[in-house]
Structures are given as structure tokens and as C-alpha cells.
N, C-alpha and C positions, 0 to 999 in steps of 0.2 A: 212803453209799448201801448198802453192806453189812449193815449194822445194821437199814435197812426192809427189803430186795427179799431174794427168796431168789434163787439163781443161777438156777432156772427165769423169774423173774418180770424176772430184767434180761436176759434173751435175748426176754423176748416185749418188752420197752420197747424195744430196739435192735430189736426188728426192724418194730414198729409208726414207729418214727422211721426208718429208713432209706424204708421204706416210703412216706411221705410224701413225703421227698426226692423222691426218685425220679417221686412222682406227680408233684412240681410241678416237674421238673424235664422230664419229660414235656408236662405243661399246657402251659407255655411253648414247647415248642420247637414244638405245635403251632398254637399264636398268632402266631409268628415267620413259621410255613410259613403260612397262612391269611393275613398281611398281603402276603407276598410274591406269594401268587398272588394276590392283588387290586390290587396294584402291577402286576405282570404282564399279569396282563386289561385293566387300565385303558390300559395303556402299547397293548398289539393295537387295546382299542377306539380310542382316540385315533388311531392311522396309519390304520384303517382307513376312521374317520369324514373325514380331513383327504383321503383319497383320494376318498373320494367327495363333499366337496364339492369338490375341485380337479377331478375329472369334469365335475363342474355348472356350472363356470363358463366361459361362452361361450367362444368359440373366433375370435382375432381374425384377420380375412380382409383382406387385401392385395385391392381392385378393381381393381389393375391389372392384376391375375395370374389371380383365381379364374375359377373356368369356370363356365358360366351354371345349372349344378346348383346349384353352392353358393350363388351370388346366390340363387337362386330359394330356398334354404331359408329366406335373410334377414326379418326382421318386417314387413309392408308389400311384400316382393316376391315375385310371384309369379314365372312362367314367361314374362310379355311384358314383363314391367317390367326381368328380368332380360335376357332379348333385348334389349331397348333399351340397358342398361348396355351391353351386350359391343359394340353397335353404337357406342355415341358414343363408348367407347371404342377402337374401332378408325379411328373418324374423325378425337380427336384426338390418336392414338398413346400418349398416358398420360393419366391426369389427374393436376394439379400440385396441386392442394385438394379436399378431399373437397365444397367450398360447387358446384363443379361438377355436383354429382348435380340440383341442384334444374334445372338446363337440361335435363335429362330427361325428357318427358311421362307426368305421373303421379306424380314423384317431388317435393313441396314442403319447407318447413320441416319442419312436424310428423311426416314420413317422415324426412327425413335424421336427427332428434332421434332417432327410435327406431331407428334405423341405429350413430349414436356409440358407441354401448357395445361392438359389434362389428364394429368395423374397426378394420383399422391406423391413424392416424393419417396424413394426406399436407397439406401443407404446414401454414401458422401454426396450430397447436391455438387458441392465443388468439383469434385473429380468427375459428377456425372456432366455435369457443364464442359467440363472444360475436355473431356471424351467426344462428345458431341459437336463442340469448335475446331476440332482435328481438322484437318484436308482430309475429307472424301473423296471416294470413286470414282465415277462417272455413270457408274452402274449402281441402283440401288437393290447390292447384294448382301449377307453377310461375311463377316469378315473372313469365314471358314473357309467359303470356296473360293473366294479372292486372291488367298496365298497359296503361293506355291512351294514357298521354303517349308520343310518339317519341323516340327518342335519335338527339342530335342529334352525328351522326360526327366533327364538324369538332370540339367542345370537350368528347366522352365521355370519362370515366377509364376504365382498365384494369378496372375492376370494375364499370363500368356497361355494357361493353361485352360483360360474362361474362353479363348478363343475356339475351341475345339469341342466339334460339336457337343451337345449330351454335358456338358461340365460346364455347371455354374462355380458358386466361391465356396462350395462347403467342400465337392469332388474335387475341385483342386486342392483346396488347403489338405484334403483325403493323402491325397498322390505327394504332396511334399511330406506329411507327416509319417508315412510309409517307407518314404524314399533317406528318409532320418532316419528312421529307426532298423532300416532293413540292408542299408548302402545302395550304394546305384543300380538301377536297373537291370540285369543282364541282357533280356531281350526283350520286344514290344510285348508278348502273349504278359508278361510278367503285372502288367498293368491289370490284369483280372482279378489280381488278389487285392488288389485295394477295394477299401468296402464302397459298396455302393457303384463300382464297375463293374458288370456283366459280360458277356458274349456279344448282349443286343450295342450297347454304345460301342466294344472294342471294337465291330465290325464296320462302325460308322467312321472309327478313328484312326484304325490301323493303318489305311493310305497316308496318313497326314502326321504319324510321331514314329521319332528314330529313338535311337539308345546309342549313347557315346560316352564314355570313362579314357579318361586317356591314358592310365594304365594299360588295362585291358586291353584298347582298341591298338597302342603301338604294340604292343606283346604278337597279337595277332597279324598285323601290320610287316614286321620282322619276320614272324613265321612265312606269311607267303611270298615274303622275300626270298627265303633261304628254299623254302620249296621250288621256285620259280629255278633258281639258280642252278636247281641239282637235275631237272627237266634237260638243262642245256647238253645237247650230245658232246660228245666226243669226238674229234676226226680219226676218221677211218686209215689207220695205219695200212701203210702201202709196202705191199711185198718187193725186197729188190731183188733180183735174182740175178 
């Protein structure tokens, strides 16, 4: 290298080559910095994004608890529908299944459906899913005034008993544990003596439950048979002269 370069000529090559190093030893470190702050930004955007969707997503409400503001923000609830929650739930001290809302006025299937996403969950999730996948109405009513067939006290389950106004799953299980220990029904008023049925709900329910034993009712059945029978005249025997 002696023999090309004069000693001016290998100071300016050393220093054009250092020179480079150094550039690209520079480039790099600020490539390394630029990934990092984009590492960094990305890592801020991500907590920040995952904050603001965990903001957005509903806020699940206990009805046995919330006060009639928070009902009332609910989808389908206004400020009477929420009234109405805070009242039936003061009637039957808690509710034990969320399938309870629909005894509500106002409150059907297709309400309680867009209810699900924001509540706690209160008894069988299964059963309440799969109440709420039924065929519905057309009308979003509940199921109380919807029917028209009677329920019949003496041989209703627990869950067709929840149908009728005023009685969730304790007042029912009330009226079978009554109807066990007492035998069937004889007439609707009889339903007052189960605890926790009053005047005010029988008068709610009375249109809507029968009483039927099918001893009694054929016993009865025969009687106005034989009474009808004995109604029938006689022809009027004719003088022959």
C-alpha cells in the first residue's frame, strides 16, 4: 500500500473509511431507536384501545339490588317498567330466575332477550336460554295475558304456576306444597290460604285459575245429570170420556 498511496493519500482513505463506519454505525443505531419507539407506541396504543373497549362493554346489573335509575337505563326499560321491577320485586322479596321478569307488565320474551346480555345471571342459565329461544308472540306481552286457557291449581307445575300474575318460584312451590299437604283445591277462593297469597294477587288471578279433581268434579257432573233428568215433565194424561 506504500508503493500506491503517498502518506497524505492513506490519511484521507482512513479517514473516508472511518468515516463510513461510523455513518453506518450511526444509521443503525437510529433504526434500532425508530423500531423501539414504534414497539412502544404500539404497546400505549394497544392498553389504551383494550381500555376503551373494556369501558364499552355493558355493565352486568344484579335486579335484585339495582335501584330503579339503573333498571330504567336498561334496553326496553323505561321509568314504569323499572317501577314495576322494583315493585314485584319487593312483592316477592327476590327473584330466583331472571324467566320471572316476563310476569311483569310490559316485560315479554323479546324484552327479557335484550335484557340477557346485561344482567347477572339468577338461577338455571340453561333453562333461562333456552325459555327465551321458545317461539314468541308477535306481541311483546306477557305470557299472562296472552293465554287464554285457565290453570288448573289442583295438577299446575311450579313453572306454570310462575305464569300467573303475582307468583314467582317460591308462591308457587307455596301452592304445590299446600296442595300436598292439604289435597286438592275445592274452589279458587281456597288459594288465600296459601302463605304469601292475599286478596290483592287472588283478585289479579282469579279470572285466569280453575279447580278440577276428577272425583269430585264427575260426582258433581252426575248430580246435574240426575237433577236435569227429574226437571223433565210428564205428559199430561188425557181424559177419555
Amino acid at each position: 500500500m506504500n508503493k500506491f498511496f503517498t502518506p497524505d493519500e492513506r490519511n484521507i482513505i482512513i479517514f473516508i473509511v472511518v468515516f463510513l463506519v461510523i455513518g453506518l454505525i450511526v444509521l443503525n443505531v437510529k433504526n434500532i431507536s425508530s423500531v423501539l419507539d414504534a414497539d412502544s407506541t404500539s404497546t400505549v396504543q394497544d392498553s389504551i384501545k383494550k381500555v376503551v373497549e373494556k369501558s364499552r362493554e355493558p355493565m352486568m346489573i344484579n335486579i335484585n339490588i339495582a335501584d330503579i335509575e339503573t333498571l330504567a337505563e336498561l334496553p326496553g326499560i323505561g321509568p314504569a317498567k323499572a317501577q314495576a321491577m322494583i315493585e314485584y320485586r319487593t312483592q316477592q322479596e327476590s327473584l330466583s330466575s331472571l324467566i320471572e321478569l316476563v310476569n311483569i307488565k310490559g316485560i315479554g320474551k323479546k324484552t327479557l332477550a335484550k335484557l340477557i346480555p346485561y344482567l347477572e345471571m339468577i338461577g338455571d342459565s340453561a333453562e333461562v336460554y333456552a325459555f327465551v329461544a321458545e317461539e314468541t308472540s308477535t306481541s311483546d306481552t306477557p305470557l299472562t295475558t296472552g293465554t287464554t286457557e285457565k290453570i288448573n291449581i289442583n295438577s299446575a307445575s311450579v313453572k306454570q304456576l310462575q305464569n300467573l300474575s303475582g307468583i314467582g318460584q317460591k308462591k308457587a312451590q307455596a301452592i304445590i306444597d299446600y296442595r300436598n299437604e292439604n289435597g286438592s283445591f275445592e274452589n279458587i277462593e281456597e288459594i288465600m290460604k296459601v302463605k304469601g297469597i292475599g286478596e290483592s294477587i287472588y283478585k289479579k288471578i282469579k279470572g285466569k285459575i280453575k279447580v278440577y279433581n276428577k272425583d269430585v268434579n264427575e260426582s258433581i257432573e252426575t248430580k246435574e245429570i240426575i237433577q236435569d233428568s227429574m226437571k223433565i215433565k210428564k205428559p199430561k194424561e188425557t181424559n177419555n170420556e
